[in-house]
MIKE-314232 format. One record per residue (C-alpha): residue in one letter; x, y, z. Coordinates in pm, whole numbers, plus 50000, padded with zeros to 5 digits. Example, Ala and Ser with C-alpha at 12.3 -4.5 7.8 and 13.67 -1.06 7.14 Angstrom:
<nodes>
<"a"; <51230; 49550; 50780>>
<"s"; <51367; 49894; 50714>>
</nodes>
This chain:
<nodes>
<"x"; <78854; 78582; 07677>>
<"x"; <78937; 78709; 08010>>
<"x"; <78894; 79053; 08185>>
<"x"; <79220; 79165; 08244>>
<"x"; <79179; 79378; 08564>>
<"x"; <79063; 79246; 08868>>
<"x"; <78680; 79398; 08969>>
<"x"; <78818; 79672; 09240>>
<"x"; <79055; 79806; 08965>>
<"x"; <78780; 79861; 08704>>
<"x"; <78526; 80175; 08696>>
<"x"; <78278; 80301; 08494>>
<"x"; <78168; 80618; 08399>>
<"x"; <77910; 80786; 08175>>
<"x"; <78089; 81159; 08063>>
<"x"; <78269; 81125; 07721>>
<"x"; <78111; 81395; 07563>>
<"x"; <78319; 81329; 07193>>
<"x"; <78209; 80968; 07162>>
<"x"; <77993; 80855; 06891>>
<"x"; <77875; 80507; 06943>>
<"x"; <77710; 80466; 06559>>
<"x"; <77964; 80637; 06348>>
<"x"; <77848; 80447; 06027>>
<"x"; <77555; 80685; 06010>>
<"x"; <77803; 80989; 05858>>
<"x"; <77871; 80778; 05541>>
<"x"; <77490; 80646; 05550>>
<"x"; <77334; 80978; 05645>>
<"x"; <77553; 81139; 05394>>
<"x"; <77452; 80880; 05148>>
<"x"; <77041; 80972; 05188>>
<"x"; <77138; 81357; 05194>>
<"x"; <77262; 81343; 04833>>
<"x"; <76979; 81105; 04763>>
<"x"; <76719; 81393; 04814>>
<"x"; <76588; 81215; 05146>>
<"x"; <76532; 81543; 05344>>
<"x"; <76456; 81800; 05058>>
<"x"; <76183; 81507; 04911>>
<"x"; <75993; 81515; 05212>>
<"x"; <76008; 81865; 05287>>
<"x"; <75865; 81887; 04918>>
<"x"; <75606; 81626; 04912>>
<"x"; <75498; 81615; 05334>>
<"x"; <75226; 81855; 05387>>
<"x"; <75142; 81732; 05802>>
<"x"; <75010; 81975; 06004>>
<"x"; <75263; 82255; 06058>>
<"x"; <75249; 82228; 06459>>
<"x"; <75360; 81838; 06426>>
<"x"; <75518; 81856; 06090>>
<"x"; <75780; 82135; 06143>>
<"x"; <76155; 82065; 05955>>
<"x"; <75929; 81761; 05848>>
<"x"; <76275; 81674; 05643>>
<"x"; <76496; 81656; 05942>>
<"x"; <76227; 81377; 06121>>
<"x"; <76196; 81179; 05848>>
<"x"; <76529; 81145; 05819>>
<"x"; <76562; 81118; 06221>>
<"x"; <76344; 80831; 06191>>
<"x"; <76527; 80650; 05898>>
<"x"; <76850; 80718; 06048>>
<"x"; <76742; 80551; 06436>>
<"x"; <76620; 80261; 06243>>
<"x"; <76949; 80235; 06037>>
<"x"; <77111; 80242; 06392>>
<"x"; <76903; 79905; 06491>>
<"x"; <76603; 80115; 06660>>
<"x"; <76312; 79930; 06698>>
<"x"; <76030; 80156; 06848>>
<"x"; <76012; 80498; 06957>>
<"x"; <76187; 80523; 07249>>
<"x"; <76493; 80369; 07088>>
<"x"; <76507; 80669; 06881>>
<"x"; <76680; 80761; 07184>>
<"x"; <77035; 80673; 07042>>
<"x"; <77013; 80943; 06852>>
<"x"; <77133; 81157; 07172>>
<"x"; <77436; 81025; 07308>>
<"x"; <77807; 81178; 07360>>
<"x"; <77871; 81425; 07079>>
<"x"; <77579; 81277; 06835>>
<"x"; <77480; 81672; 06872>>
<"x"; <77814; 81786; 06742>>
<"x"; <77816; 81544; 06431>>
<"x"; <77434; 81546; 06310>>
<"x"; <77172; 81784; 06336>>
<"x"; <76807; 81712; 06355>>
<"x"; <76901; 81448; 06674>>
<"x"; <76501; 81487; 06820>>
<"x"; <76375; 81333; 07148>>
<"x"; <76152; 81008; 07055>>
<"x"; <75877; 81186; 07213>>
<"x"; <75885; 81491; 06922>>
<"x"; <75897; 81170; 06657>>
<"x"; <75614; 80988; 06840>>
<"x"; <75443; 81300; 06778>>
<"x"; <75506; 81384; 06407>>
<"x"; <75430; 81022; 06370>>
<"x"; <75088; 81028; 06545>>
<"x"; <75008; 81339; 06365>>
<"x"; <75023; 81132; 05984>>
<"x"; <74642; 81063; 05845>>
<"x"; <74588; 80801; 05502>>
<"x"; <74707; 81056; 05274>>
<"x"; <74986; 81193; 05443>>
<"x"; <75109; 80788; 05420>>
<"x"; <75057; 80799; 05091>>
<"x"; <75282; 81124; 05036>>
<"x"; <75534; 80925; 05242>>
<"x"; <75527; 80678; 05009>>
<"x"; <75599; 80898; 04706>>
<"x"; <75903; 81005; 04913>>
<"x"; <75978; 80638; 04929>>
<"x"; <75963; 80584; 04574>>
<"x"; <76179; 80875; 04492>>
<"x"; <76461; 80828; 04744>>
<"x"; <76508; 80450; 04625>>
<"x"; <76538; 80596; 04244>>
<"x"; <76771; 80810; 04323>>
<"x"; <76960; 80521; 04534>>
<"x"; <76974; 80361; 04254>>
<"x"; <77171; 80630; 04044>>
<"x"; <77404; 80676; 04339>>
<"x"; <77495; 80278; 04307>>
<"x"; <77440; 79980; 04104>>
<"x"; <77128; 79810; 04332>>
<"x"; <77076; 79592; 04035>>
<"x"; <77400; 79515; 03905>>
<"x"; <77606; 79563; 03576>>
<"x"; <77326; 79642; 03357>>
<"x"; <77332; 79411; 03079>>
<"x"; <77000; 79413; 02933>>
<"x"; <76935; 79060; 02877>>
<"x"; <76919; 78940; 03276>>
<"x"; <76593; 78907; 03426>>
<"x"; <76464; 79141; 03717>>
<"x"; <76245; 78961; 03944>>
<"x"; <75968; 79132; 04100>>
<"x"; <75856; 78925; 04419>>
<"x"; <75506; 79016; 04607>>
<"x"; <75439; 78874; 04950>>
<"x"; <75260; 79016; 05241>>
<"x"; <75371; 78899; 05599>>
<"x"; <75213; 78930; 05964>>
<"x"; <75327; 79154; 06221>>
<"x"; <75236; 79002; 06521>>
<"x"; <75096; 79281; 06777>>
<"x"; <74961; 79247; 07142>>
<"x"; <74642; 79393; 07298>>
<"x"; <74338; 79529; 07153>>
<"x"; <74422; 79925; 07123>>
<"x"; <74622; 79845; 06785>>
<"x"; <74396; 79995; 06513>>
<"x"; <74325; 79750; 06214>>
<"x"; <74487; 79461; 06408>>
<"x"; <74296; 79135; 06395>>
<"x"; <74354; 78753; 06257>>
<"x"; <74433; 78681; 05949>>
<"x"; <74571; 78362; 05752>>
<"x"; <74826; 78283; 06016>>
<"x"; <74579; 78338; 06314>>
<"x"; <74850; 78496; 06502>>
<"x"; <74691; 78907; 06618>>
<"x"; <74863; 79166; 06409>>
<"x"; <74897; 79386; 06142>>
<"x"; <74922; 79262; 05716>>
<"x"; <75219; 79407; 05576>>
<"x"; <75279; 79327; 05194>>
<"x"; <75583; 79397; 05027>>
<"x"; <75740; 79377; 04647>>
<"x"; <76126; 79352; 04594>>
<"x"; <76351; 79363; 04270>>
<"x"; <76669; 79175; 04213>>
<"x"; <76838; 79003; 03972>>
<"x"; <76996; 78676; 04015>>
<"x"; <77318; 78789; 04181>>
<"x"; <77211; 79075; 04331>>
<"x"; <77034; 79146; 04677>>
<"x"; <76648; 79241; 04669>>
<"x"; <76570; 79609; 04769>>
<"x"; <76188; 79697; 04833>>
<"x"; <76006; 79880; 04534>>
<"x"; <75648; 79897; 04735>>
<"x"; <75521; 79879; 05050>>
<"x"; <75185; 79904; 05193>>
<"x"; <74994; 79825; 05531>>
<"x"; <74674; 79690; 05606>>
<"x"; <74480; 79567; 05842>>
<"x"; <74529; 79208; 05955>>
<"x"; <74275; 78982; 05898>>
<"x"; <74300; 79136; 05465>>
<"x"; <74283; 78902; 05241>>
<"x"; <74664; 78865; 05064>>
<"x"; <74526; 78976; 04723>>
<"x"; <74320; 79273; 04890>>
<"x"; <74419; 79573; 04637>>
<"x"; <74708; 79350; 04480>>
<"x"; <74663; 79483; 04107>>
<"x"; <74697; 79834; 04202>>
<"x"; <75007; 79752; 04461>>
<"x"; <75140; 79557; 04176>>
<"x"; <75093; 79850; 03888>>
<"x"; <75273; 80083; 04188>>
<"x"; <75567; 79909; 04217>>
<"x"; <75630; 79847; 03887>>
<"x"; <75605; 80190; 03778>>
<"x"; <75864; 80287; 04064>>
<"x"; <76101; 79994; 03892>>
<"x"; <76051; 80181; 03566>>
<"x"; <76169; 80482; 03702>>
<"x"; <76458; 80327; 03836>>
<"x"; <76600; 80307; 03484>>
<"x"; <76703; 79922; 03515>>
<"x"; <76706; 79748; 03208>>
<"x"; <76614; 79379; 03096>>
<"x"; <76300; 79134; 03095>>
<"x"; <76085; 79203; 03409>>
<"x"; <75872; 78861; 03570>>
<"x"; <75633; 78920; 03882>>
<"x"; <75684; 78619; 04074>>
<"x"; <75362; 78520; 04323>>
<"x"; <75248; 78238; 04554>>
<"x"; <74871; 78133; 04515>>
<"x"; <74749; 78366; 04725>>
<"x"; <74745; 78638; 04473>>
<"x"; <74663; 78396; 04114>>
<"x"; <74356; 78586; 04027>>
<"x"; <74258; 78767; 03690>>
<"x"; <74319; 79157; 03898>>
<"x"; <74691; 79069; 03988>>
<"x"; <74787; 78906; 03641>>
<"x"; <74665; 79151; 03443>>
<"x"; <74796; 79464; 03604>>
<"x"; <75156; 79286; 03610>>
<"x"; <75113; 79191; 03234>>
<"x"; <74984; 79558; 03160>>
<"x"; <75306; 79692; 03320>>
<"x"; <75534; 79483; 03088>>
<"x"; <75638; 79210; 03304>>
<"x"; <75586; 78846; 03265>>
<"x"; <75454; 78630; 03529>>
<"x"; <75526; 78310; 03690>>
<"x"; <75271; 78231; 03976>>
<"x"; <75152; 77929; 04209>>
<"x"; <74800; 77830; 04070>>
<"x"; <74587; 77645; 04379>>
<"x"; <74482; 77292; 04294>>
<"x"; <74143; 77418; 04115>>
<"x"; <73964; 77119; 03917>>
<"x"; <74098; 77287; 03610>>
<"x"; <74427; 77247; 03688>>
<"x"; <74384; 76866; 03858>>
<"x"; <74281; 76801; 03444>>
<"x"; <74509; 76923; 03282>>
<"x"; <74787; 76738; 03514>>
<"x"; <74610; 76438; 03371>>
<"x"; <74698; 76509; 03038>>
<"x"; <75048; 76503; 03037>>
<"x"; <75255; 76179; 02907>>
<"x"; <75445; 75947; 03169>>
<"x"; <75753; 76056; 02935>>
<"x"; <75744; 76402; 02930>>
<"x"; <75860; 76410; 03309>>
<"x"; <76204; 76519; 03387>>
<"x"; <76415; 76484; 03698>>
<"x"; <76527; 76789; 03829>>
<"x"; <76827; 76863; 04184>>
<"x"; <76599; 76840; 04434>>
<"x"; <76635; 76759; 04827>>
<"x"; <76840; 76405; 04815>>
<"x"; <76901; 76441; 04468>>
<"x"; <77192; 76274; 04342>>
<"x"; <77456; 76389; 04005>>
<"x"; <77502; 76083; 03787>>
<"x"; <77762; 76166; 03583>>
<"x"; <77707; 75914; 03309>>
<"x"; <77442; 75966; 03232>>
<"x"; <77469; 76349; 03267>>
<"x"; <77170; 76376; 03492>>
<"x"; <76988; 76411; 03793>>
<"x"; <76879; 76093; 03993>>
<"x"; <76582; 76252; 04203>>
<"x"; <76247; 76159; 04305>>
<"x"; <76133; 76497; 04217>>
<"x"; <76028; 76556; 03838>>
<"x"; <75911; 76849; 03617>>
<"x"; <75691; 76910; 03346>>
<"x"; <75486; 77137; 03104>>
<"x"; <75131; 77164; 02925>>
<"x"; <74956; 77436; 02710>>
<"x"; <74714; 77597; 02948>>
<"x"; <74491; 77937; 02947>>
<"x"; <74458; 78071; 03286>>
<"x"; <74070; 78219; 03350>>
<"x"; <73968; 78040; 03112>>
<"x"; <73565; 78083; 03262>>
<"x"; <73569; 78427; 03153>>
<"x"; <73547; 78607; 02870>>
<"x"; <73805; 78557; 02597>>
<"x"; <73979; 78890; 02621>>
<"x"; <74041; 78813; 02966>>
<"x"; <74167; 78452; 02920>>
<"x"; <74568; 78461; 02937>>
<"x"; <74749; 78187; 02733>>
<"x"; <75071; 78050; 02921>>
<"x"; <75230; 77721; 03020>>
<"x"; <75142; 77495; 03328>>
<"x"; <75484; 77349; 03501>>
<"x"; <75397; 77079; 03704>>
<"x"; <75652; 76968; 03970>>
<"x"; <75558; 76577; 04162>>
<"x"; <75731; 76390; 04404>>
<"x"; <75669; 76083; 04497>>
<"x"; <75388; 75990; 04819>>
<"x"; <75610; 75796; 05070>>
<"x"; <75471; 75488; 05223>>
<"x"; <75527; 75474; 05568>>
<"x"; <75465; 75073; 05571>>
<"x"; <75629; 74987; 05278>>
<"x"; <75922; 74838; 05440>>
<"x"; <75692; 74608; 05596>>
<"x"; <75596; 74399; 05348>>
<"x"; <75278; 74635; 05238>>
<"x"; <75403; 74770; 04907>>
<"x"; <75183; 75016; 04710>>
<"x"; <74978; 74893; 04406>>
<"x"; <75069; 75187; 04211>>
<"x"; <75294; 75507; 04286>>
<"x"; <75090; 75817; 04377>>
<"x"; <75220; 76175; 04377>>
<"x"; <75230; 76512; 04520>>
<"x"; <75183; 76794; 04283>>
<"x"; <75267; 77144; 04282>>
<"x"; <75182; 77349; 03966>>
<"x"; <75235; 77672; 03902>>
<"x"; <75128; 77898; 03563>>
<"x"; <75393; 78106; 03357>>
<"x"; <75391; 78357; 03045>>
<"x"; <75749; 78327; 03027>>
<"x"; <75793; 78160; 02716>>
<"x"; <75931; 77780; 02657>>
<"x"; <76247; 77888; 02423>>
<"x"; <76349; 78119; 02661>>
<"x"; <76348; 77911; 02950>>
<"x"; <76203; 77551; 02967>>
<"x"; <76053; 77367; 03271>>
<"x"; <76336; 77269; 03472>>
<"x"; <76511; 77646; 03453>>
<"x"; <76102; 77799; 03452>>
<"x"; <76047; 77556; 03791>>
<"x"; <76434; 77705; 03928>>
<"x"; <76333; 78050; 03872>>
<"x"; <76038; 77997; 04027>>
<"x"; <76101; 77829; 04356>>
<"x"; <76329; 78172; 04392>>
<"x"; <76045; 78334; 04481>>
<"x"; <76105; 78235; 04838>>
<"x"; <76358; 78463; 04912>>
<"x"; <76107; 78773; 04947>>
<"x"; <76044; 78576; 05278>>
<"x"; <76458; 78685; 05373>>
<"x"; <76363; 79032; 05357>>
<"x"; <76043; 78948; 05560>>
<"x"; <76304; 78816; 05860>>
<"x"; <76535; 79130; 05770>>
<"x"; <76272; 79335; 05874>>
<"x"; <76157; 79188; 06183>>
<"x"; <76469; 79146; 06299>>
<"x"; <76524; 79532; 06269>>
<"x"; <76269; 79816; 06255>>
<"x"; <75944; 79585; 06217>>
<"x"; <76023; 79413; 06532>>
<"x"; <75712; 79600; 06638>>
<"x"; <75504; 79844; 06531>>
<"x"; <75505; 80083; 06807>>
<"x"; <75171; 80309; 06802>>
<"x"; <74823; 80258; 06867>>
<"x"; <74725; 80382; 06540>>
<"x"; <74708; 80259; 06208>>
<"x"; <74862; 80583; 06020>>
<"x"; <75133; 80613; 06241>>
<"x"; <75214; 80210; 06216>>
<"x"; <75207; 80288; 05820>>
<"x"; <75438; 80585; 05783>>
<"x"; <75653; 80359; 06020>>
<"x"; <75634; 80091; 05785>>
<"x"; <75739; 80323; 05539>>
<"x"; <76034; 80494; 05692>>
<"x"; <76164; 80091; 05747>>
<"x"; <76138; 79990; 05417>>
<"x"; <76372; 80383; 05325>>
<"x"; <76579; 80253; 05665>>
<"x"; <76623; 79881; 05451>>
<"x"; <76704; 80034; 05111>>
<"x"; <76934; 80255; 05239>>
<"x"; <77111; 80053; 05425>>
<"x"; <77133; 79808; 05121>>
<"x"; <77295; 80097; 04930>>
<"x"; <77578; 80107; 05163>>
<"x"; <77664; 79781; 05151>>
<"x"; <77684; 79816; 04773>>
<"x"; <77912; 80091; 04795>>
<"x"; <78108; 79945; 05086>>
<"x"; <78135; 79646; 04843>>
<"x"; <78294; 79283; 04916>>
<"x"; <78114; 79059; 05187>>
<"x"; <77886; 79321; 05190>>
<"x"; <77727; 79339; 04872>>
<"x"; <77466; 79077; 04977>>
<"x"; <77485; 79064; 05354>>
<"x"; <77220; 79106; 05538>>
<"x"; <77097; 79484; 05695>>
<"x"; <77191; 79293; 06042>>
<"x"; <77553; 79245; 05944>>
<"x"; <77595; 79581; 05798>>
<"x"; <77471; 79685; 06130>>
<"x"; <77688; 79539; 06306>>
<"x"; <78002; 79563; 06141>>
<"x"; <77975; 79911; 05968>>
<"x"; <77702; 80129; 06108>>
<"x"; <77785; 80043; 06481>>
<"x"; <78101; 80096; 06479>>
<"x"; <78215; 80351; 06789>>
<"x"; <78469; 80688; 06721>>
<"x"; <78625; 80974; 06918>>
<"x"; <78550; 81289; 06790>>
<"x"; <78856; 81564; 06806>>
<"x"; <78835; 81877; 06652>>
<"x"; <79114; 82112; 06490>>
<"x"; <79113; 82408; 06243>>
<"x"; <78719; 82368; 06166>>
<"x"; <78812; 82040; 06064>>
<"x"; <78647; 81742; 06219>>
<"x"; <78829; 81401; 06297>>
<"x"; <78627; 81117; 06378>>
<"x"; <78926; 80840; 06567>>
<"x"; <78766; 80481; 06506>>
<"x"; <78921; 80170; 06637>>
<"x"; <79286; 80027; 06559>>
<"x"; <79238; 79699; 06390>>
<"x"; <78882; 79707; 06315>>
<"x"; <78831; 79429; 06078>>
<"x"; <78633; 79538; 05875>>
<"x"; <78821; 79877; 05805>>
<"x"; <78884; 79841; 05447>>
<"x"; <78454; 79835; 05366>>
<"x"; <78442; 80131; 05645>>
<"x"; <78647; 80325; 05431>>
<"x"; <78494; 80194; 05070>>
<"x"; <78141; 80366; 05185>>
<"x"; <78280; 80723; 05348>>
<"x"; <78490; 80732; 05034>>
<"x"; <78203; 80684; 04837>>
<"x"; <77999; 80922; 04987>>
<"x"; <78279; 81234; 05064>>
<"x"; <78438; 81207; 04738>>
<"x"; <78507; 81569; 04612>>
<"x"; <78230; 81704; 04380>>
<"x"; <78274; 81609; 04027>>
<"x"; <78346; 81903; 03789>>
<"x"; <78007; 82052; 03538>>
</nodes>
């Protein structure tokens, strides 16, 4: 691509007044208003009045800036461009939202968070987050907490944790089903050197309630790594209905019962390398799968003990000088093992070890994130970091909702693509009669989505 004008016949200048560079916020924005975004938080915020004024209108200020790619504060600052004035209102200066978020304490986060909850249940009547609801699919629940790397010593709560990078611990829990995209049920920051099971049973009893309320339907299973297989974190997750399927760490418990199981109860399962054979209707892999009986906490007292399966996955120890002439007396294998309630008729241990290795895409949300509003975490304290935490994860779901309802490619894209091809999307604003016309561009590709979401979101009332 060329420019087609040589340098002295091209100018610039700064004074359209009717131009709206995001233009996918009018569906979006409209999309949180009849989700109850501003009324909930005028209802359930109670920050100082002097900070917390129209405490509706920031909130949703804050979720809509972040929808439009903002990152910290200051890039709230697209929020007041060209004839944003004449199209939203509530369009503060960053420094009036650096404010209201500077004023939040512990429990005012915690109010946030019951906005949070609220605004993604009512998402979810608005569109189908979790799919055609069959009843029989199962809704995975996946908890992971994540590092958010921060610089200097000012940061309240920041320190080194498991990844011994500075920052702040984040820990998240998302719901999907299999062919559906995760949205966030619970959120929660803490400080970063917490441990990754720090407060997990009540986190987990949280978001599981909020999934409840959601009205989805269907077998629930909590999905962990090892970080968070302790007696606390099973139990509340078995208390709120769901099965589990969790990493257990290599304890000397678990290194026994590995022991026990038979040479030929090992199956091969599609691995990395693995190869169809067709013949014999099977997969040729070095990676196999099995299952044993086994209690989890079984050194505590027996009403605490939880009965379950143990699916073991090996693969093989490669011998780096086997190809010269130094062979192995024996083959010797890698484990990984992890513990599940789900039970063996419903799915065995080559579908239990597929569902479980699923887990891993909590960590796609994780990037999602940082590629977006958790870039950084933009104040010096730990409140504000929280209810900013917060208004990302309503920034995420939202903007997950209106790829649903913009349907097609965008179903399961990423918040980044929706971004870029619906929510940044620049218009001309003309007005006539009362009647506002937003003029987008000729030949926009994706017009036909553009026009799925403001469809869905200024369709005429429906009749009583």
């Amino acid at each position: 691509m060329l420019v087609s004008h040589t340098r002295a016949a091209v100018s610039v200048s700064f004074d359209e007044k009717n131009l709206v560079s995001p233009t996918g916020l009018v569906p979006v924005m409209r999309l949180a208003q009849d989700a109850g975004l501003h009324s909930l938080a005028d209802e359930w915020l109670s920050v100082p009045t002097d900070k917390g004024a129209n405490a509706g209108l920031k909130v949703a200020a804050l979720v809509a800036g972040m929808v439009a790619g903002a990152d910290s504060i200051d890039d709230m600052a697209i929020l007041r461009h060209g004839g944003m004035k004449k199209t939203f209102k509530g369009c503060y200066a960053p420094s009036t939202l650096g404010s209201f978020l500077r004023s939040f304490t512990f429990g005012h986060v915690k109010q946030l968070d019951a906005v949070a909850s609220r605004f993604l249940v009512n998402l979810a009547r608005t569109a189908p987050l979790f799919g055609a609801p069959s009843g029989e699919d199962f809704v995975f629940v996946d908890v992971d907490d994540t590092i958010i790397e921060v610089h200097g010593y000012l940061k309240q709560g920041s320190g080194y944790g498991y990844s011994k990078v500075r920052g702040l611990n984040a820990v998240l829990a998302t719901a999907s089903r299999e062919d559906t995209a995760p949205v966030i049920i619970a959120q929660r920051l803490r400080k970063g050197a917490a441990n990754s099971a720090r407060g997990a049973n009540k986190f987990v009893t949280e978001a599981l309630g909020t999934l409840k309320r959601t009205g989805v339907t269907g077998p629930v299973v909590c999905r962990f790594d090892s970080a968070y297989y302790g007696h606390p974190t099973i139990s509340a997750a078995l208390a709120g209905g769901a099965d589990v399927t969790v990493t257990v760490p290599m304890n000397k418990a678990v290194k026994r019962t590995i022991t026990q199981i038979t040479e030929d109860a090992w199956t091969p399962i599609k691995y990395t390398n693995a190869i169809y054979d067709e013949d014999a209707q099977a997969w040729v892999s070095v990676a196999e799968v099995a299952e044993i009986p086994f209690t989890a906490f079984s050194s505590k007292k027996k009403v605490d003990q939880v009965p379950g399966r143990l699916v073991v996955r090996r693969i093989p120890e490669l011998n780096p000088k086997a190809t010269q002439g130094q062979p192995t007396l024996f083959d010797t294998y890698r484990f990984h093992a992890f513990f599940t309630t789900i039970d063996g008729a419903t799915l065995d241990a080559v579908a239990a070890d597929n569902v479980h290795r699923k887990h891993a895409r909590i960590e796609q949300v994780n990037a999602d994130l940082k590629d977006s509003a958790l870039a950084h975490l933009p104040s010096g304290k730990f409140a504000a970091n929280s209810a900013w935490l917060v208004a990302a994860v309503m920034a995420y779901n939202l903007t997950r909702t209106a790829g649903v309802l913009a349907a097609g490619q965008f179903t399961k894209a990423r918040t980044g693509t929706i971004r870029r091809k619906i929510i940044s999307v620049p218009a001309r604003i003309a007005s006539s009669a009362r009647r506002m016309t937003l003029h987008l561009p000729a030949s926009w590709p994706w017009q036909e989505a553009w026009e799925n979401l403001f469809a869905a979101t200024h369709a005429p009332p429906q009749a009583a």
